[in-house]
KEKOLVEX-936456 format. One record per residue (C-alpha): residue number from 1; residue in three letters; y, z, x. Coordinates in pm, whole numbers, plus 50000, padded with zeros to 5 digits. Layout:
BEGIN
<r NUM Ala <Y Z X>> ...
This chain:
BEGIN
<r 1 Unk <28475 05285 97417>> <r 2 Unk <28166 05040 97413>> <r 3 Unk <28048 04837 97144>> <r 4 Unk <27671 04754 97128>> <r 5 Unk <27390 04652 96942>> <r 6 Unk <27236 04906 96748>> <r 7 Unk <26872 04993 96876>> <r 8 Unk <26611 05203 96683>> <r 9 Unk <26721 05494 96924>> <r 10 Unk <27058 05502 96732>> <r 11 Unk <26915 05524 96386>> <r 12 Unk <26863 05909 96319>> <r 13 Unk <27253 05922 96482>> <r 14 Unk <27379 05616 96244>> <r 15 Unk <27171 05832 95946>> <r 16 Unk <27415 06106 96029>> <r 17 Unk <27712 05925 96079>> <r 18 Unk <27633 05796 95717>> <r 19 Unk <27567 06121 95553>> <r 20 Unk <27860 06283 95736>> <r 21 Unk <28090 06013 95595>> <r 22 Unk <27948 06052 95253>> <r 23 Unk <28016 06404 95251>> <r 24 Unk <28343 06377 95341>> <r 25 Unk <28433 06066 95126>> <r 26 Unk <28293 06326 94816>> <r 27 Unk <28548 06585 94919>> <r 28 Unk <28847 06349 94974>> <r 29 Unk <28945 05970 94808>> <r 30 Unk <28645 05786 94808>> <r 31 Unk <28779 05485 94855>> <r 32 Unk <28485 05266 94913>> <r 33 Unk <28307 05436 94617>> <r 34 Unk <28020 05511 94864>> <r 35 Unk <27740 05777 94722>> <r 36 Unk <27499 05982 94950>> <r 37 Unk <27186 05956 94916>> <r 38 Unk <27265 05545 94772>> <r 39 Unk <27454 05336 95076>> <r 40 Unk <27482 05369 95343>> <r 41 Unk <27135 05524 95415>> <r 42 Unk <26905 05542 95723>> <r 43 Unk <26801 05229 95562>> <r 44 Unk <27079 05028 95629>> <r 45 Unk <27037 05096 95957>> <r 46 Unk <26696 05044 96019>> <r 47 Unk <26742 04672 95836>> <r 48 Unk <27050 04628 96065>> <r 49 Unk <26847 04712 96371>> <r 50 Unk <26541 04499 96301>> <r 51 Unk <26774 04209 96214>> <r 52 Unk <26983 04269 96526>> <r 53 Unk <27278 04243 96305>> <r 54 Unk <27414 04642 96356>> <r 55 Unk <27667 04696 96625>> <r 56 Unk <27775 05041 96705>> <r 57 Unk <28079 05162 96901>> <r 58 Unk <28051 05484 97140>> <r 59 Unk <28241 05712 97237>> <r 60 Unk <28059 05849 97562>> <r 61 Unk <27705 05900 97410>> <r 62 Unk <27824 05956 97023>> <r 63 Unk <27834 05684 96764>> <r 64 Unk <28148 05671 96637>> <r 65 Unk <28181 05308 96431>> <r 66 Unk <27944 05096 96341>> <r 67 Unk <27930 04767 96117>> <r 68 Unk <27652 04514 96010>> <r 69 Unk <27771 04156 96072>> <r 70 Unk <27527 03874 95917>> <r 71 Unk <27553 03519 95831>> <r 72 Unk <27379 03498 95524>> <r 73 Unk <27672 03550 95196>> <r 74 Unk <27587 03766 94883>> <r 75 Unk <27471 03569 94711>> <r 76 Unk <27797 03629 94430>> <r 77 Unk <27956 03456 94644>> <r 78 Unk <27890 03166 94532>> <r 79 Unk <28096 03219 94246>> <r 80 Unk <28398 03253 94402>> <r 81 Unk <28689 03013 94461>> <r 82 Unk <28703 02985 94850>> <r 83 Unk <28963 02792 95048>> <r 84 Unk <28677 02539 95190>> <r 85 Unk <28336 02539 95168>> <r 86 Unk <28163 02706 95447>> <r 87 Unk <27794 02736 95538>> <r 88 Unk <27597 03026 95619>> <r 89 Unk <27551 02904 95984>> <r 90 Unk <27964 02826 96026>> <r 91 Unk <28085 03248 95886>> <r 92 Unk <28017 03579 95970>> <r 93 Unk <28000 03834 95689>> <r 94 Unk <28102 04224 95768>> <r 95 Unk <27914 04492 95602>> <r 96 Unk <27845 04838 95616>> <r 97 Unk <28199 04905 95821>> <r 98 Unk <28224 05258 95857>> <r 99 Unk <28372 05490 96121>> <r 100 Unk <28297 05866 96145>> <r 101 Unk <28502 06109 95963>> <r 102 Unk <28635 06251 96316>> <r 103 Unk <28741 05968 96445>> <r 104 Unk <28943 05817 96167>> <r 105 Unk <29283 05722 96202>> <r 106 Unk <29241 05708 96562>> <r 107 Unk <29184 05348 96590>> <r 108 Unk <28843 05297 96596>> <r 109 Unk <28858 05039 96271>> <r 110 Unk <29079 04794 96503>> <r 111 Unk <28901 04846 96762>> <r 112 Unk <28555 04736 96577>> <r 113 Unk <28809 04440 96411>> <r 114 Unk <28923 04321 96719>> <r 115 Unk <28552 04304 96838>> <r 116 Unk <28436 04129 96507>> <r 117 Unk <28697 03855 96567>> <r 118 Unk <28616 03830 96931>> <r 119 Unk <28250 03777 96867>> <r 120 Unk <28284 03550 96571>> <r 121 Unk <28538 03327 96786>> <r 122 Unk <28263 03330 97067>> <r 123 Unk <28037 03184 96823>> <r 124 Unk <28243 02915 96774>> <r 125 Unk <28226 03003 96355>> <r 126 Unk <28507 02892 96133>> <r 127 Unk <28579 03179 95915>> <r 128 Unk <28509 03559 95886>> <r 129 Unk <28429 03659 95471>> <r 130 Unk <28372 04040 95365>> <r 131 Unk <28388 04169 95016>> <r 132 Unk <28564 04534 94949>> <r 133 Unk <28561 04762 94648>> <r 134 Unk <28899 04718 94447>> <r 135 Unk <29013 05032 94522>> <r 136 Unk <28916 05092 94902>> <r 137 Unk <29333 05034 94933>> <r 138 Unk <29285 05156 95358>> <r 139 Unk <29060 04875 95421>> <r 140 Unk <29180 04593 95212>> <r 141 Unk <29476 04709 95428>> <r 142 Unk <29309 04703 95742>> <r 143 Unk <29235 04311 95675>> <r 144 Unk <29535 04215 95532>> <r 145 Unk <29681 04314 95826>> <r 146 Unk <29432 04102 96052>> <r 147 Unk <29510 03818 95839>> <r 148 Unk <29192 03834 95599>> <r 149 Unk <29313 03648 95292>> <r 150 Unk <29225 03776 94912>> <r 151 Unk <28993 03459 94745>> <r 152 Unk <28882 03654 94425>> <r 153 Unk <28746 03919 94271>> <r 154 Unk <28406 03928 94184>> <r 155 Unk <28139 04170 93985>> <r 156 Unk <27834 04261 94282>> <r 157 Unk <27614 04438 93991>> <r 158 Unk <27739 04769 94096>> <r 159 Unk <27881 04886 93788>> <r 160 Unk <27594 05158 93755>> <r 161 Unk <27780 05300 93978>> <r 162 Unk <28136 05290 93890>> <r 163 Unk <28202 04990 94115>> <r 164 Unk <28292 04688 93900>> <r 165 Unk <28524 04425 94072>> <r 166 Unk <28446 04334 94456>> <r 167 Unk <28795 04186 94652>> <r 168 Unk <28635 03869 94869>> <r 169 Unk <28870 03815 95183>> <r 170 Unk <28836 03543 95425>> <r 171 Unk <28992 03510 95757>> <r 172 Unk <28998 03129 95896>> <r 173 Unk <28906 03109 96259>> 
């Protein structure tokens, strides 16, 4: 499997991905309190594309994981209580991590982690950050396990939507 930059080819695909992991996030634990229709959407895609911040990993031709990594924080975190103080330039910040219903639990999350390390190593950066819904218990797994370590909880202005308190991890490179 191949991990890429996301091109404007991809976005119908990553639109899809998206909606197909919405749908089946409404009829099972939505863990990352994710809404159709509200994020992801084809928009978050097209935003990651023109940035050149979206990364997708394939499967032959067929998106099956994608994530967003920027540099630039939420700006929320500023609130927290991190280990060291970091600039934008010196961390990478993981968003929009999702991997396609059919594919889960078949590795494709460590696979995309092992990249997002990688890369953020070969950019000589100093720490990996990410903020995750309270509740998303797989993923806050998922980066425990790579050695992410919990700095706070935080509100992201969600609560509209049911998602109050935000977990900030940080992973020291």
């Amino acid at each position: 499997m191949d991990i890429e930059k996301g091109t404007e080819c991809n976005i119908e695909e990553l639109e899809a991905l998206y909606n197909d992991l919405n749908d089946y996030l409404d009829a099972h634990i939505n863990y990352p309190g994710w809404k159709k229709g509200v994020y992801p959407v084809k928009e978050t895609a097209i935003q990651g594309v023109e940035e050149g911040t979206l990364y997708v990993m394939k499967d032959g031709h067929q998106i099956v994981g994608t994530v967003i990594l920027r540099q630039e924080q939420e700006a929320a975190y500023a609130k927290a209580n991190w280990s060291m103080h970091l600039k934008d330039e010196e961390i990478m910040v993981i968003h929009t991590f999702a991997v396609h219903p059919t594919y889960l639990k078949k590795g494709i999350g460590k696979k995309l982690m092992d990249f997002i390390i990688q890369h953020s190593q070969d950019m000589k950066l100093k720490a990996i950050r990410l903020d995750v819904y309270e509740n998303n218990i797989p993923a806050i797994h998922l980066y425990k396990k790579y050695g992410f370590q919990y700095v706070d909880t935080i509100d992201l202005g969600y609560g509209k939507y049911g998602l109050n308190n935000f977990e900030l991890y940080q992973k020291l490179l």
